[in-house]
C-alpha positions in Angstrom: 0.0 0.0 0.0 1.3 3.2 -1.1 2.3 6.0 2.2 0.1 8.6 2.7 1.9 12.2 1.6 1.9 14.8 4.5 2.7 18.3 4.1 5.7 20.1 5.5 5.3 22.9 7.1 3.9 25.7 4.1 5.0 28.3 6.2 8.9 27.5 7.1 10.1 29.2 4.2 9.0 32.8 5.5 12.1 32.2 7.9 14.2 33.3 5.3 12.7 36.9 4.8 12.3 37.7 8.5 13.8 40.2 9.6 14.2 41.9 6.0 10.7 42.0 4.5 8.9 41.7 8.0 9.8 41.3 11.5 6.0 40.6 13.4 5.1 36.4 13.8 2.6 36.8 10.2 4.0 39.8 7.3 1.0 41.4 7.0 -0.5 41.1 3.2 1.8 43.8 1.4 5.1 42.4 3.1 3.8 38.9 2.3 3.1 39.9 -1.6 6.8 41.7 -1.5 8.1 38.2 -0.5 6.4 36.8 -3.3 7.1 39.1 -6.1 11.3 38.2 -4.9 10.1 34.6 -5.0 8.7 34.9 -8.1 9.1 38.3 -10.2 7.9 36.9 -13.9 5.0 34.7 -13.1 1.8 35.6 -14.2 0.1 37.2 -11.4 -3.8 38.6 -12.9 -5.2 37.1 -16.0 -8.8 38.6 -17.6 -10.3 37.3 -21.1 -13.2 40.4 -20.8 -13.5 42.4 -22.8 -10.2 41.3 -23.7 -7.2 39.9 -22.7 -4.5 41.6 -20.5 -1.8 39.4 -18.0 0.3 41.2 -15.8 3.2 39.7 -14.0 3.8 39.7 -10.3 6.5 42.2 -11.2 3.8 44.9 -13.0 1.1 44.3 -10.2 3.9 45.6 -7.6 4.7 48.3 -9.9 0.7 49.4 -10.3 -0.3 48.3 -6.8 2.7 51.1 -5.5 1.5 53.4 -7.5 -2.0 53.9 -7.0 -1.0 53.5 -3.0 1.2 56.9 -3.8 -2.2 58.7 -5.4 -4.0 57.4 -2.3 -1.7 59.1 -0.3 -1.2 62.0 -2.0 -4.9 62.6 -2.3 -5.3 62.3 1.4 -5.3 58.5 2.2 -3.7 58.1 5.6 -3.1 55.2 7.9 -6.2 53.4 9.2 -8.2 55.6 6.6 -11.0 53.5 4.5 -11.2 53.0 1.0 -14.6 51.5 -0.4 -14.1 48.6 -3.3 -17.5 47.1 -4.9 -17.5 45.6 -8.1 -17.1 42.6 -10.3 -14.0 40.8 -10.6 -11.4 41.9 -12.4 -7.5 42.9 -12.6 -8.4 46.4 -11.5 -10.4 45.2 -8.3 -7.0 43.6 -7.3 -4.9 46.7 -7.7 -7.0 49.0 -5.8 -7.7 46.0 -2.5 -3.6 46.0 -2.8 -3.0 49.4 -3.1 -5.1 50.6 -0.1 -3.1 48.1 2.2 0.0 49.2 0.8 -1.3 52.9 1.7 -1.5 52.3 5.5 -5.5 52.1 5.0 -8.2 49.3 5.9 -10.0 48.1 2.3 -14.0 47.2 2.9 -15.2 45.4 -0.2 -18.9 45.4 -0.5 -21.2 42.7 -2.8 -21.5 44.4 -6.0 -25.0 43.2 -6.4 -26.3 45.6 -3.7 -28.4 48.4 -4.7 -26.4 52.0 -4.9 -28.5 53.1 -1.2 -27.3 49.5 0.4 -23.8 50.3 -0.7 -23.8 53.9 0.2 -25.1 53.1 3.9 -22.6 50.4 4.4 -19.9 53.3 3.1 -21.5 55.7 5.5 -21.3 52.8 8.3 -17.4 52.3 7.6 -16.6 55.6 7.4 -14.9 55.3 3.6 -13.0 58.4 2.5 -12.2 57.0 -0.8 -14.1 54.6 -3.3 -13.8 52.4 -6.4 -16.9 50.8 -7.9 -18.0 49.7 -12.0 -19.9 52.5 -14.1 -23.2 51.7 -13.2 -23.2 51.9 -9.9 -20.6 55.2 -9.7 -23.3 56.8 -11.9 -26.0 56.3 -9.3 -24.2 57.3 -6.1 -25.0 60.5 -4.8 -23.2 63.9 -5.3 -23.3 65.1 -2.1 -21.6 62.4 -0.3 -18.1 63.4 0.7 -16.5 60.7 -0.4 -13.7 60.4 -3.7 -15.0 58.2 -6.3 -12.9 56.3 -9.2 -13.8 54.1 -11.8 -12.3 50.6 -12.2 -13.6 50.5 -15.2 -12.8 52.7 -18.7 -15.4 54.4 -20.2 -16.8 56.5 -17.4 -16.7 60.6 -16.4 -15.0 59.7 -13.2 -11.3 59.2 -13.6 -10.0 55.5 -14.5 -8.3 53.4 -11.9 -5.3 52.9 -13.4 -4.7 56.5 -14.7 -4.8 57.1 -11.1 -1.1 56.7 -10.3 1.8 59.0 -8.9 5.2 57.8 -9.5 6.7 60.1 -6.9 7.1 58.2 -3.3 4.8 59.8 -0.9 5.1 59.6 3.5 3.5 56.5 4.4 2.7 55.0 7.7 2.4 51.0 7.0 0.5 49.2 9.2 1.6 46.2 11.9 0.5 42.6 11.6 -2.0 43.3 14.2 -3.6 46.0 12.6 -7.2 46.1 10.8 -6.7 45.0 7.1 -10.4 45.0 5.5 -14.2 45.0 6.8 -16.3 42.4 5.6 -19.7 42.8 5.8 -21.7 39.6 6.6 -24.2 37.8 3.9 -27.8 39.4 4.3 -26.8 42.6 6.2 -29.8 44.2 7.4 -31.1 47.1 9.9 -27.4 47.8 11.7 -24.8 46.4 9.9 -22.3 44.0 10.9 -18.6 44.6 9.6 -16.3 41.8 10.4 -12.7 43.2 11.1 -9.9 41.5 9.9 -6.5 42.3 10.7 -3.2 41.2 8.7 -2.3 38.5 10.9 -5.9 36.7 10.6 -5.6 37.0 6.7 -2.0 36.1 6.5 -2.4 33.7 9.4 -5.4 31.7 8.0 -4.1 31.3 4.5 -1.1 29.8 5.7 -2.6 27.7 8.5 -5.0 26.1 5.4 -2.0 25.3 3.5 -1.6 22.6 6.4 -4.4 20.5 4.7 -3.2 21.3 1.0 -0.5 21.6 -1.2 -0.6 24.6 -3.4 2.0 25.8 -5.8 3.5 28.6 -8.3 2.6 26.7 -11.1 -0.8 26.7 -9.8 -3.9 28.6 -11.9 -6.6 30.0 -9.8 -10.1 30.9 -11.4 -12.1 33.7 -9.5 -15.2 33.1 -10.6 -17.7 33.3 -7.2 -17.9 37.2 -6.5 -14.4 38.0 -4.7 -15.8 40.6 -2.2 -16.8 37.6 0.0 -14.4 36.1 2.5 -14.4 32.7 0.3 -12.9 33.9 -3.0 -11.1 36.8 -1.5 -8.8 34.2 0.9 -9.5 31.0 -0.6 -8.7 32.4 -4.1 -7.0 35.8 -4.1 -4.8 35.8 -0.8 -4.1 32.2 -1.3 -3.0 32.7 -4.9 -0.6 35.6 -4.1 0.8 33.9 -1.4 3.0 31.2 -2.9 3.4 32.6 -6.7 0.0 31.3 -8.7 -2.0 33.0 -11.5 -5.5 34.2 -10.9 -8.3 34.6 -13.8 -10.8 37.0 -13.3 -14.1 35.5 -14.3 -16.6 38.4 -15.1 -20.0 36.3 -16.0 -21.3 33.4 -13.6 -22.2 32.1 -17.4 -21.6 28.2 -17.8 -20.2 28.2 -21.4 -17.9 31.3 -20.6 -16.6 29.8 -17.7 -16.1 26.5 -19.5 -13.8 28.9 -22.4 -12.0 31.0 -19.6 -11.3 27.4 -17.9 -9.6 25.8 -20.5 -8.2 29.3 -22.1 -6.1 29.6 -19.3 -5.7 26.0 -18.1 -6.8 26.2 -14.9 -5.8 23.8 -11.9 -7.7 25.1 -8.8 -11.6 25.6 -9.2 -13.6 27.2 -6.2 -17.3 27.3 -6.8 -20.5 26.8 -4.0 -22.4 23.2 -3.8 -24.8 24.1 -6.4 -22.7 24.8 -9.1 -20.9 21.5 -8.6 -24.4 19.6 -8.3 -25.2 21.2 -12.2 -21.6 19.7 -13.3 -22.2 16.7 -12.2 -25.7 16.2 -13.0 -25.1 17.3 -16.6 -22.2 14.9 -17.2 -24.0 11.9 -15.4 -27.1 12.7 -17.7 -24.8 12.6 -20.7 -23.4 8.9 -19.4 -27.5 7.6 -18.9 -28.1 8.6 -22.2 -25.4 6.4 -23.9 -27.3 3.7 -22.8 -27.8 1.1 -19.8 -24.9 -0.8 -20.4 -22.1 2.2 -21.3 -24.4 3.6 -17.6 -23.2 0.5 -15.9 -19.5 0.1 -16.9 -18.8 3.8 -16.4 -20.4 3.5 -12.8 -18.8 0.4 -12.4 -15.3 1.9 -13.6 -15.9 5.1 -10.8 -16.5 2.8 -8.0 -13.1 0.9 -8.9 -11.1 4.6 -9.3 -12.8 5.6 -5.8 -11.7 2.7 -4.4 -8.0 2.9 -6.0 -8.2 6.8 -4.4 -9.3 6.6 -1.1 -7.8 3.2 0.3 -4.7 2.7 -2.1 -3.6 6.6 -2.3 -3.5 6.5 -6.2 -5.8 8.5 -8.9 -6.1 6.4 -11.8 -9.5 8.5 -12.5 -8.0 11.5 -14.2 -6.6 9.2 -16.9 -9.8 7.0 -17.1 -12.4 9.5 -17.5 -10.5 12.6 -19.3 -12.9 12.4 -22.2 -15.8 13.4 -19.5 -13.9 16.0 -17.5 -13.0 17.8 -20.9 -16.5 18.4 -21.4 -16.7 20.6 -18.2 -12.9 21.7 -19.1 -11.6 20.0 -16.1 -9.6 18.1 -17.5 -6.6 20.3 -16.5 -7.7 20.8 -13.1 -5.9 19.6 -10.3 -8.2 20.4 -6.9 -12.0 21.6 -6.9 -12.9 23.3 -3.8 -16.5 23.6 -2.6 -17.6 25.9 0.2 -19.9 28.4 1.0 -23.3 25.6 1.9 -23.5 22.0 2.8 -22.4 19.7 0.0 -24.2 16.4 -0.6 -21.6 13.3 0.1 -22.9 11.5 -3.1 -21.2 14.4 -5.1 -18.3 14.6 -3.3 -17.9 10.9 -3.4 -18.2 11.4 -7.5 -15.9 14.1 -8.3 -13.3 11.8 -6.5 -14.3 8.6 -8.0 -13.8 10.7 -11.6 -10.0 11.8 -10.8 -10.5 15.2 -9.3 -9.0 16.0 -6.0 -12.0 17.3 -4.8 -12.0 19.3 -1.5 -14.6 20.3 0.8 -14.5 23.2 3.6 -16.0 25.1 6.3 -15.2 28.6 8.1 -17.0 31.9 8.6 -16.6 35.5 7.7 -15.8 36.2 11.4 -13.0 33.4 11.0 -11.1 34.9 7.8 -12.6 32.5 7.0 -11.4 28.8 6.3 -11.2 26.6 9.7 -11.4 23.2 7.9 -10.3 21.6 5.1 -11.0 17.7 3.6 -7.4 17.0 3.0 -7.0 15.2 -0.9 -5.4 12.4 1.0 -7.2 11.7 3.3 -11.0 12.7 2.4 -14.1 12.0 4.5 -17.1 13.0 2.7 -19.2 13.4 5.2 -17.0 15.7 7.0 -16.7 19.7 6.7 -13.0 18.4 6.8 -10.1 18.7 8.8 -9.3 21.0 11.5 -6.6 23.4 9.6 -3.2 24.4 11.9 -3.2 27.0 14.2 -6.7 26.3 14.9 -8.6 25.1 18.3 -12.0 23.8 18.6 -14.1 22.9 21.1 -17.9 21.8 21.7 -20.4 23.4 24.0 -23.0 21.7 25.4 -23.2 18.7 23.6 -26.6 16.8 23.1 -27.0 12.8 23.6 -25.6 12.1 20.1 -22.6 14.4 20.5 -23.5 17.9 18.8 -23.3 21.3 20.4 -22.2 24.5 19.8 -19.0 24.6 18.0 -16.1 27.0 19.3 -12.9 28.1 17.6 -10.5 29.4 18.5 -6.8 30.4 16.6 -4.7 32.9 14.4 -8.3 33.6 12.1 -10.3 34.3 14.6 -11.5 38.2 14.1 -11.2 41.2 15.9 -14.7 42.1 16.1 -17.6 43.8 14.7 -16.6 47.3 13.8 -18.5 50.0 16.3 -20.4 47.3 17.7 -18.7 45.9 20.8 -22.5 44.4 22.2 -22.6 42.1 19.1 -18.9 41.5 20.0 -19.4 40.3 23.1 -22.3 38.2 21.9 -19.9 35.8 19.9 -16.6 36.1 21.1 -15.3 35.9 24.7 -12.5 37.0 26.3 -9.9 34.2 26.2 -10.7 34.3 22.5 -13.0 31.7 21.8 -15.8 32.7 18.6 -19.1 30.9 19.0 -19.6 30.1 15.3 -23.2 29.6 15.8 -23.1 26.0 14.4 -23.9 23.0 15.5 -22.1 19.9 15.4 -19.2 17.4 16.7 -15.6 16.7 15.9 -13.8 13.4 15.9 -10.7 12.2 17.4 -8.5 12.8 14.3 -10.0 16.6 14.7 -12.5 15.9 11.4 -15.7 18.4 12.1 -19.3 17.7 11.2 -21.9 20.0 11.1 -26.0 19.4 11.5 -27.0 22.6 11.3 -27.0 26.6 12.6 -28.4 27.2 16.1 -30.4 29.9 15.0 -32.6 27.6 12.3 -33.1 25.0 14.8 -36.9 23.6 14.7 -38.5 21.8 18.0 -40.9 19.5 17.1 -43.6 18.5 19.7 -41.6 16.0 21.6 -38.9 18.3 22.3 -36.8 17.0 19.2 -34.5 19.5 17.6 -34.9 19.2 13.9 -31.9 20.9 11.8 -33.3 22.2 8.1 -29.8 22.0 6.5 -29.8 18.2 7.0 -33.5 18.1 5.2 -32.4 20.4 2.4 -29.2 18.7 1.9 -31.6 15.0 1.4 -32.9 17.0 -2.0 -30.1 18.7 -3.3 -29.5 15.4 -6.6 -33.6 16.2 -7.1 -33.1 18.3 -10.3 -36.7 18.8 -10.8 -36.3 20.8 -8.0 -34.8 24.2 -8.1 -34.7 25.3 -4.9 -36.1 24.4 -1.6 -36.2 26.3 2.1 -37.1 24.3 4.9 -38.9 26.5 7.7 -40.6 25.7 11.6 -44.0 26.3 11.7 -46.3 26.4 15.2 -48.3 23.6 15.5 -49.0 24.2 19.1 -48.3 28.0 20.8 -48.6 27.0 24.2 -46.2 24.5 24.1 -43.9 26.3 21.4 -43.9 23.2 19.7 -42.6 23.2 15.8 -42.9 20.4 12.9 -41.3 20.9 9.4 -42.7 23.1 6.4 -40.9 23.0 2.8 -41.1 26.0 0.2 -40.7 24.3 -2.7 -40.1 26.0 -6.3 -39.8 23.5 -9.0 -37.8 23.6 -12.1 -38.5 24.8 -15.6 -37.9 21.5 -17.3 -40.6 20.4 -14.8 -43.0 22.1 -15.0 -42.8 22.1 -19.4 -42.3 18.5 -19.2 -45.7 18.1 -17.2 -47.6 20.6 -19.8 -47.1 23.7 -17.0 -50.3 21.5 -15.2 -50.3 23.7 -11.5 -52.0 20.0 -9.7 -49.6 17.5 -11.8 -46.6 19.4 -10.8 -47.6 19.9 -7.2 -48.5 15.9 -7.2 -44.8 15.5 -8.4 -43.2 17.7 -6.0 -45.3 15.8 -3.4 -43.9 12.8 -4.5 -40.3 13.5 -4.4 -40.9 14.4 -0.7 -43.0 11.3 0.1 -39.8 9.4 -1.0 -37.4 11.9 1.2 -39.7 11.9 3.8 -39.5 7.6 3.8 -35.7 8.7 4.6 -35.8 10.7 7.6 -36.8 9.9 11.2 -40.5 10.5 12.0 -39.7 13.6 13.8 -37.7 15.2 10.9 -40.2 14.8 8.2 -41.7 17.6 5.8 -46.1 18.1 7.1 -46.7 21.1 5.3 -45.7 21.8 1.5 -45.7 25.2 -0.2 -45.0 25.7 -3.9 -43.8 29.0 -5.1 -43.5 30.5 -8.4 -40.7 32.9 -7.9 -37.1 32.2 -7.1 -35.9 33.3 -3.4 -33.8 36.0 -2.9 -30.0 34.4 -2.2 -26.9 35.8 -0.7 -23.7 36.5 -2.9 -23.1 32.8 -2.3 -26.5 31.6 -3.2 -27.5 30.3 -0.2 -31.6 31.4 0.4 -32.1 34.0 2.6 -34.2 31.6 4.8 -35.7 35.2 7.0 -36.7 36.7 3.8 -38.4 33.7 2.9 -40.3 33.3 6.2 -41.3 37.1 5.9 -42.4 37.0 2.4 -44.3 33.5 2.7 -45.4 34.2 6.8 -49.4 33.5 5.6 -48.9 30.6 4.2 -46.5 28.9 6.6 -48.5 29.9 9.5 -52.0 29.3 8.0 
């Protein structure tokens, strides 16, 4: 049997640059992207295909990134200062989230897909002094804020990012390891935000510490595709990229043939994406495999059972050589890890991606934790696991039930600040010895593998006091493609006791509902039996009573996950009727 391949230590080789390009226990990012541009000065560092195509070495984004930190500070910028960045991904939204470190100042990216008033009040909130954002939405923002506005893209009456540069050195105050880097505002900010302050050393820190579960390297191609204002593709993606030498491709349109031609343009080896995209890959090759017949069905399947095996218990991937002609129909048959994050992922596609040759990776963390806290590592997989506790990382559970879930607690170098000007929403979450309650429940192994069942805050109590978790529910219909999307909600059955039982918001599919002639009662019969078969699945006290189908999509986060209170606002009638 082959040995199982452990990582050193990814971090060791920053002993060499202490004490010359930082001197704190983390560089902050700058120092760490100086190390890497010595490391590495040629590499490609930014790649873009729209509206066409530009690559700039590590070398040119040092050049520009210095620059535009020089008209910061010339036009004002200081140390600790705030510089607003919303908009799609792209070279330019690199520059200017470099740039305002490099300045001395704290960057606060904010979702793109937020309407100008959102953004403006979350600007307001962080007190930005300077801000970069796409045409459409610099067009919209008011006049009389007092706030410096550039474009990152051309085309537009406010001055073009990259014509914003001063050669001449300007006094700059850079900022400690310790010190704010960025404010991330949480998924489905409402009424008083809640800004999530990073500093250097949780950034740095984490990126590092998740290196302990994987390899990544210089020749390595990362594809930012999943909006990069969110702490996923911004550290999982961005940071990690810069931090030992890869390319990253800026993916403009979450379009599956255009990611499919950026993918294989620019041969990429590390795919992020969230649980439903990788459900629609899969599904569409496995449909293309039924449809060459029950026999071609069976050897194929039989053939991914064999890989998985040859994968998981022998420790080599015969899969990527075996079914190459199937991963080059979703161009990933250059890729060498898919990582999935952002939602619960079903095991059966995790178990798939393996069993085809991928090195396929599943995670967990939290804005508040910088974010990634676990990693499945590619040797050592468990696919019913959020993965593997990543270095520098504690946790603990609180309160544990009879099967072994309770709260879980971390605690380690990603752990956040705080909430910025909010020290009672602080104190809610994190304690003083430095422990973040992450809200989740769940339980961790002896070989420090977490799994989740669910948040605290979505918990349903059925009548006998049973606490039903709607993530595990959802998850039992995520391979039901006639299904688009699905929320699972607690509705009262009895108010004096507070007692709860399960109610599922169902919106069915296009293809559904055309293949069953649009027919309202024949698709709600179908949708009923899909969760009759579910229901057969789950214990007594978990299963769906009450069924709602919708006709309109529900409102998701920048990750797509449903906005479960939206949904319980929007359909309160119903649910409680």
């Amino acid at each position: 049997m082959a040995k199982k391949k452990h990582n050193p230590i990814p971090w060791d080789f920053l002993a060499n640059y202490k004490g010359e390009f930082f001197t704190g226990e983390w560089p902050t990012v700058p120092e760490m992207f100086n190390i890497t541009v010595k490391r590495f000065p040629d590499r490609n560092c930014f790649l873009c295909f729209q509206p066409e195509s530009v690559v700039y070495t590590y070398t040119e984004v040092q050049q520009i990134v210095l620059e535009i930190a020089n008209f910061m500070a010339k036009k004002g910028i200081k140390h600790g200062d705030k510089v607003g960045l919303t908009g799609k991904n792209s070279p330019e939204w690199g520059f200017v989230y470099l740039a305002a470190l490099y300045a001395g100042a704290v960057i606060v990216p904010i979702d793109h897909s937020l309407t100008v008033e959102e953004i403006e009040r979350l600007m307001d909130f962080a007190e930005v002094k300077m801000a970069f954002a796409d045409i459409d939405k610099l067009e919209k923002f008011s006049s009389s804020k007092a706030v410096q506005m550039y474009s990152l893209e051309k085309g537009s009456s406010f001055p073009y990012v990259l014509d914003c540069r001063e050669t001449q050195a300007q006094d700059i105050v850079l900022p400690t390891s310790e010190e704010m880097a960025a404010i991330l505002f949480t998924s489905g900010t409402t009424g008083n935000p809640k800004g999530v302050m990073l500093s250097h050393r949780n950034l740095v820190g984490d990126c590092y510490s998740a290196q302990s579960c994987m390899n990544i390297f210089e020749t390595d191609v990362f594809y930012a595709i999943l909006p990069i204002h969110h702490a996923y593709t911004m550290l999982a993606v961005f940071i990690e990229a810069l931090s030992v030498g890869a390319s990253i491709v800026f993916g403009k349109k979450l379009v599956v043939s255009a990611i499919f031609k950026e993918m294989k343009e620019a041969h990429v080896t590390m795919f992020l994406a969230v649980p439903m995209l990788y459900n629609k890959l899969l599904s569409g090759l496995m449909k293309g495999v039924k449809e060459k017949g029950p026999i071609v069905n069976g050897l194929i399947h039989f053939l991914m059972s064999v890989s998985g095996f040859c994968k998981k218990v022998l420790h080599f991937n015969p899969g990527k050589k075996m079914f190459g002609f199937l991963l080059k129909k979703v161009s990933l048959d250059s890729n060498r890890i898919c990582i999935s994050g952002g939602g619960p992922l079903p095991p059966s596609t995790f178990k798939q991606f393996n069993e085809l040759g991928i090195d396929f990776v599943q995670g967990y963390g939290l804005t508040e934790t910088s974010p990634i806290i676990t990693l499945n590592p590619i040797f050592d997989y468990i696919e019913t696991s959020v993965g593997r506790t990543v270095a520098n990382t504690e946790f603990k559970v609180v309160d544990p039930d009879s099967s072994g879930n309770g709260l879980l607690y971390i605690k380690g170098v990603s752990v956040m600040m705080g909430y910025y000007k909010n020290p009672e929403a602080t104190a809610e979450v994190l304690d003083k010895d430095g422990w973040l309650n992450t809200g989740d429940i769940g339980h961790i192994d002896s070989r420090k593998y977490v799994y989740l069942t669910g948040r605290a805050k979505n918990i349903i109590v059925t009548e006998g006091g049973k606490n039903v978790f709607p993530e595990e529910i959802e998850d039992s219909f995520q391979l039901y493609y006639d299904i688009e999307q699905l929320c699972c909600l607690g509705y009262t059955v009895d108010a004096k006791l507070k007692s709860e039982a399960v109610c599922a918001l169902i919106l069915p599919s296009d293809a559904c509902r055309k293949s069953l002639g649009n027919d309202p009662e024949a698709v709600r019969k179908h949708m009923m039996d899909i969760v009759e078969t579910v229901n057969r699945t789950l214990l007594p006290y978990q299963r769906i009573r009450k069924v709602i189908i919708v006709d309109e999509p529900f409102e998701l986060s920048s990750t797509n996950k449903v906005k479960r209170f939206k949904v319980a606002e929007k359909y309160k009638d119903q649910i409680n009727g």
